[in-house]
C-alpha positions as CSV (number, residue, x, y, z in Angstrom):
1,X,-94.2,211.2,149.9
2,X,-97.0,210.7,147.4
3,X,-97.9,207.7,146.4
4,X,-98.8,208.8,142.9
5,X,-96.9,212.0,142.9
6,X,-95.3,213.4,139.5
7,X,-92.0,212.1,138.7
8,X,-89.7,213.6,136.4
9,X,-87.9,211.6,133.6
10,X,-84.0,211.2,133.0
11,X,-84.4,214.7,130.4
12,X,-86.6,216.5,133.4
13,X,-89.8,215.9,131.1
14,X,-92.8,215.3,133.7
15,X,-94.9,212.4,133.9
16,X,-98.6,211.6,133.9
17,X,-99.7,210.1,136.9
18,X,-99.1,206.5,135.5
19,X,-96.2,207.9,133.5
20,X,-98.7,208.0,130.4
21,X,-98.7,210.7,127.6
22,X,-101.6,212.7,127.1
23,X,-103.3,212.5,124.2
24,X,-105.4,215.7,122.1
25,X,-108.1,214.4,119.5
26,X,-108.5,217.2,116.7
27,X,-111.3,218.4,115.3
28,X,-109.7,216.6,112.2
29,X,-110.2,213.0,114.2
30,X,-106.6,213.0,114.2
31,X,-104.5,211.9,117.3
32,X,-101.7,213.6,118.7
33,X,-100.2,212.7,121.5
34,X,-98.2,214.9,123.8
35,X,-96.4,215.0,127.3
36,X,-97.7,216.9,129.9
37,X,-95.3,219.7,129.9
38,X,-96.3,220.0,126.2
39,X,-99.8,220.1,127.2
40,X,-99.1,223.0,130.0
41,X,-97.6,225.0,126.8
42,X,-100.5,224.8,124.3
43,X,-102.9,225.4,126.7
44,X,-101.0,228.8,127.0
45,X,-101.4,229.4,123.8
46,X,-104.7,227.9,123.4
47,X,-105.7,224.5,122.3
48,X,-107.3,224.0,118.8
49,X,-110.7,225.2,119.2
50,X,-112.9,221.7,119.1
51,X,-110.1,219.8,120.1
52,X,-110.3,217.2,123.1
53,X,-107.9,216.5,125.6
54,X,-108.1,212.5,127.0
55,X,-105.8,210.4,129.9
56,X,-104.7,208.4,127.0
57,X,-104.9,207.1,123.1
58,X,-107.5,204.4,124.1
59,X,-110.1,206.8,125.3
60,X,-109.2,209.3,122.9
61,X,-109.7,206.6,119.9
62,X,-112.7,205.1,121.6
63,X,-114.4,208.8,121.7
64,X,-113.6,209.1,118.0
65,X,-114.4,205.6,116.5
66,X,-117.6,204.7,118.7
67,X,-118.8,207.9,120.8
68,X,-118.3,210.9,118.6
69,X,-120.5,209.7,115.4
70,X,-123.6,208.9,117.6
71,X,-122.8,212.5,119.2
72,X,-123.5,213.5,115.5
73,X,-126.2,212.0,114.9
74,X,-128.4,213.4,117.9
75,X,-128.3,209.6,119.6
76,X,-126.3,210.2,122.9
77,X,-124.8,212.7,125.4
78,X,-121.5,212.1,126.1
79,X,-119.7,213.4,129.9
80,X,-116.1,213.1,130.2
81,X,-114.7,211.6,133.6
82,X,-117.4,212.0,135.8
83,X,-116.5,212.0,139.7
84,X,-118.0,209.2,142.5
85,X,-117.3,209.0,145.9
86,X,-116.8,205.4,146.4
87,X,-116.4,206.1,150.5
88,X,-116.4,208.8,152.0
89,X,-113.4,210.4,154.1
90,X,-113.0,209.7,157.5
91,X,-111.4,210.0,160.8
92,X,-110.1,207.3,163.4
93,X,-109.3,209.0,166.8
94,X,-108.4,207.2,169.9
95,X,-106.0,207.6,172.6
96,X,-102.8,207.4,171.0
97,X,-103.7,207.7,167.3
98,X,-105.6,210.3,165.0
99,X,-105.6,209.1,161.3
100,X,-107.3,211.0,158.6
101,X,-108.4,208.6,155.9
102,X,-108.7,210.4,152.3
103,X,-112.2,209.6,150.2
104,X,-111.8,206.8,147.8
105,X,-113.4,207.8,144.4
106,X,-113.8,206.6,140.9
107,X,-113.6,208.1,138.0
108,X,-114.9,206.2,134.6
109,X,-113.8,207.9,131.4
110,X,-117.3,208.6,130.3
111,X,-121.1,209.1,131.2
112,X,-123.5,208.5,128.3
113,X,-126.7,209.1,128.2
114,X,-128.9,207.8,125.1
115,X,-131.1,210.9,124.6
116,X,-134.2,208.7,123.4
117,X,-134.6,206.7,126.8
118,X,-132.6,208.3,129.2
119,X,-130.8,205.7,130.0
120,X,-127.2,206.3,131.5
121,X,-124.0,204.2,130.8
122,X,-121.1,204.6,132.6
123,X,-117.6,203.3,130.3
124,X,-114.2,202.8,130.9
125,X,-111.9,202.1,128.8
126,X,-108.9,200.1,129.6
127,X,-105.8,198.5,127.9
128,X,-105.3,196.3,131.1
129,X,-106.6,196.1,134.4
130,X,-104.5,197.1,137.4
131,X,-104.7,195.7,140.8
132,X,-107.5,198.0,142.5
133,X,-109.6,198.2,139.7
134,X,-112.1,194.8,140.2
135,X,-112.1,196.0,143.7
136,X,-113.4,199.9,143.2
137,X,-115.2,198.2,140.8
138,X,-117.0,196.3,143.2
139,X,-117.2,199.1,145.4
140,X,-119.6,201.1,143.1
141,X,-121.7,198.7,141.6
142,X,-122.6,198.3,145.7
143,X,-122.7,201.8,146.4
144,X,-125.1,202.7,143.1
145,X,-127.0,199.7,142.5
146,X,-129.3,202.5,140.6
147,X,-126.4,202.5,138.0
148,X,-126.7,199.9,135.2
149,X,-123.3,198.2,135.6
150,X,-120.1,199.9,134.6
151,X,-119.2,198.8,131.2
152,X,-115.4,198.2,130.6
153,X,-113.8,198.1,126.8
154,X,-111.0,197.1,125.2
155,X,-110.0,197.4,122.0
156,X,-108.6,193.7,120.3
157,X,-108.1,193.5,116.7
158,X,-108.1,189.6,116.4
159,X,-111.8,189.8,118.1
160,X,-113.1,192.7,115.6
161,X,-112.0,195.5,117.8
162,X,-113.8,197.4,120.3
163,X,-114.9,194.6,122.7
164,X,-116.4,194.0,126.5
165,X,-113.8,193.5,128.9
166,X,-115.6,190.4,129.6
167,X,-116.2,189.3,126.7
168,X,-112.6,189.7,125.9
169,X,-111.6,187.2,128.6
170,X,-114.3,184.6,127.5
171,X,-113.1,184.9,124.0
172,X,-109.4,184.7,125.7
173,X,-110.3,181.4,127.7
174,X,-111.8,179.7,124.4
175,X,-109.0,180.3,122.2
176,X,-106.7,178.9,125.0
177,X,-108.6,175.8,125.7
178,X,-108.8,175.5,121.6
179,X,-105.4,175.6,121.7
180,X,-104.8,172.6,124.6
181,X,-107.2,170.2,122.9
182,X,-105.2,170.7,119.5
């Protein structure tokens, strides 16, 4: 069995592959989230031309608030999910075993690339962080040192909204010790 294999819900409705909804942004800026059987359908009939499809409302709403309007304006160059291999596949062969080990990749959500320098950010945007994520994490800021370091956000509205992972949890930390000393 699949580890991350497509379930079906208690009405037959498939899942995502972490039982998220996908989400279309219109050309409209408006948000519309839909299941993935939904999704299958309208791309049958055709999506709305200039609409986007994203894993989830956080990217879709971070494309839209902070990535789309620079689009606009001729400041950056936006690619969606772009693909590295983190290790490559691999084989262990010995006497009594033969394992195939898959390639480990990672996928951020987007690849921009301010057209004025050249300069290439990778982002990923993230509600929470699972398990393996600090250590894929790791993983490519080894294998492309090249890379300026993969920028993760998250969106808080008691910190002014779209925000640094990092600078999420500092601001996090304070507000707890504020808390203890009161």
């Amino acid at each position: 069995m699949m580890r991350f294999k497509n379930k079906r819900q208690d009405n037959g409705e498939e899942k995502s592959k972490y039982n998220a909804k996908k989400t279309i942004l219109k050309p409209d800026g408006k948000i519309h989230k839909v299941s993935v059987s939904e999704l299958k359908e309208m791309k049958l009939r055709g999506l709305p031309e200039g609409a986007i499809v994203f894993d989830s409302e956080l990217e879709a709403r971070f494309y839209r608030d902070e990535l789309k309007p620079r689009i606009e304006k001729g400041l950056i160059q936006v690619e969606m999910q772009p693909k590295f291999t983190l290790l490559e596949k691999f084989e262990v062969k010995n006497d009594k075993q033969h394992i195939k080990h898959q390639a480990i990749t990672y996928t951020p959500d987007f690849k921009v690339t301010r057209l004025a320098t050249g300069k290439v950010t990778l982002i990923d945007v993230k509600g929470a962080e699972d398990q393996k994520f600090p250590i894929k994490r790791k993983l490519f800021d080894s294998k492309f040192p090249e890379l300026a370091p993969l920028v993760v956000m998250k969106h808080c509205v008691k910190f002014g909204g779209w925000i640094t992972i990092e600078e999420y949890t500092k601001q996090k930390r304070e507000e707890k010790k504020i808390k203890k000393d009161a």
